[in-house]
N, C-alpha and C positions, 0 to 999 in steps of 0.2 A: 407219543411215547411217555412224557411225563409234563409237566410246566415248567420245564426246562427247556433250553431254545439245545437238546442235543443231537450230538451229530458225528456218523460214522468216517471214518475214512481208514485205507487202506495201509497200513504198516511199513513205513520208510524205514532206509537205514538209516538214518539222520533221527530215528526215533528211538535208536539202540540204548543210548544215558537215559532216559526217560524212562524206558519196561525194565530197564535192570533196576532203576531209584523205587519202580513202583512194586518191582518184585521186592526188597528189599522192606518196605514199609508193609506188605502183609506178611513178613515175617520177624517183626520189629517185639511183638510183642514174643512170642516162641525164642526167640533170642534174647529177649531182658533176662529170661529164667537159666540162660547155659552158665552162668558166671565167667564166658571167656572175656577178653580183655577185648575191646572195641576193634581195634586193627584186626584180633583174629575173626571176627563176627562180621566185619568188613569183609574179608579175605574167602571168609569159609560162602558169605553169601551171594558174593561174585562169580566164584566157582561154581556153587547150585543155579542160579538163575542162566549160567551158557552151558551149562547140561540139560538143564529145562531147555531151552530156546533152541538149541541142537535137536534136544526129542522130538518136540513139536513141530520142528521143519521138515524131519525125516519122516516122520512117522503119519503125518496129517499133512502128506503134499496134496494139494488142489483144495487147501482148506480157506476160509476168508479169517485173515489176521487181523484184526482191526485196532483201530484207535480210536478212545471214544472222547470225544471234544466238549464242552460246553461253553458257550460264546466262544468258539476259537482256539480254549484254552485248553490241553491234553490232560483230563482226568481219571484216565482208564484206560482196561484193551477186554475186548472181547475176539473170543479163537471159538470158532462155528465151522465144524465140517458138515457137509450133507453130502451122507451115502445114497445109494439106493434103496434098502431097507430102515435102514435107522440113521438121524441124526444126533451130533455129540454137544454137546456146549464144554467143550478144549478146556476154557479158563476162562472166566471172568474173575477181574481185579478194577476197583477204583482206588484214588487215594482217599486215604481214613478221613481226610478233611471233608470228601464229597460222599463219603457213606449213608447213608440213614435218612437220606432227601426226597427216596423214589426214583432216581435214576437204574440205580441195575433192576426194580421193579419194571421199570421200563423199557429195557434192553430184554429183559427175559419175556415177558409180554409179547415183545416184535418179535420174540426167538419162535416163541411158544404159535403165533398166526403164521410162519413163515413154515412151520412143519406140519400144523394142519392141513393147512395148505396143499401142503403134497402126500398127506395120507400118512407121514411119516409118525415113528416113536421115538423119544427124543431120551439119550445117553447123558450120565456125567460123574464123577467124580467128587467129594468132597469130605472132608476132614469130619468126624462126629463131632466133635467142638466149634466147629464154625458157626458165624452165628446163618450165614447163609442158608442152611437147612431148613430150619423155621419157613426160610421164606420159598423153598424146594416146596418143601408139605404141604405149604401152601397152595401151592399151583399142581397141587396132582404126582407131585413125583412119586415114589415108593422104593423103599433099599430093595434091591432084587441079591447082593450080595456084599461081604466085605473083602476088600482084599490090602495086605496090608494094616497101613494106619488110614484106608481111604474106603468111604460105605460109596459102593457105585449102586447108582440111583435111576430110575427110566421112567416116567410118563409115557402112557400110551399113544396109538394113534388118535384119532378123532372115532374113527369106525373098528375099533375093535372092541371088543364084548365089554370088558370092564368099563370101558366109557358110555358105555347105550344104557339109556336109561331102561330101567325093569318094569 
């Protein structure tokens, strides 16, 4: 996956303080710019992060919630549905201290051989600002529409036209 000793596991509730701290640090900087006062930026993003986690539970049942580990230590989550037609990448989030190393290069890599795999076109989500984009484009993805403040993005199958070489 990367030269990192990483490693998946399965989403405990013992790991609730953990995705709410890590939802909160990728929205650390979008909240420097609100001018609210810290308790409310606390408050406000307590609130979004168990609406998110309520969404995602509801809405993506039989999906794999994961926790991504490095030596042991929880630096991320990766949320991976696989339908029958198309697979999604839910969310991926690391902490900012573990960004920039090859790690989510490396989780999207095993995302990207696990939907070939099964013939699938792989779904997602993400902010025009993000820096993750760059690394979307990178592996193939393409905006197919915007909705909101989020460009949803899809990579093909392995066997469908756009990916066959001419």
């Amino acid at each position: 996956m990367s030269k990192y000793a990483v490693a998946l596991r399965a989403l405990e509730t013992g790991d609730m303080e953990f995705i709410e701290h890590l939802y909160a640090t990728s929205r650390a900087d979008e909240m420097s710019h609100s001018g609210w006062p810290a308790e409310q930026i606390a408050s406000f993003l307590k609130m979004q992060f168990h609406a998110q986690h309520t969404y995602y539970q509801q809405h993506f049942a039989g999906s794999e919630f994961h926790i991504v580990e490095l030596d042991g230590e929880r630096v991320g989550r990766i949320y991976i549905f696989f339908g029958n037609t198309c697979a999604v990448l839910i969310d991926i989030a690391l902490l900012p201290e573990f960004q920039k190393r090859g790690i989510g290069t490396g989780l999207l890599e095993e995302l990207l051989r696990r939907a070939d795999e099964r013939d699938l076109p792989i779904e997602l989500s993400v902010e025009p600002y993000n820096p993750a984009l760059q690394l979307y484009q990178r592996f193939g993805f393409e905006v197919i529409n915007q909705t909101g403040v989020y460009l949803r993005m899809r990579r093909e199958a392995p066997n469908h036209p756009s990916r066959m070489p001419s």
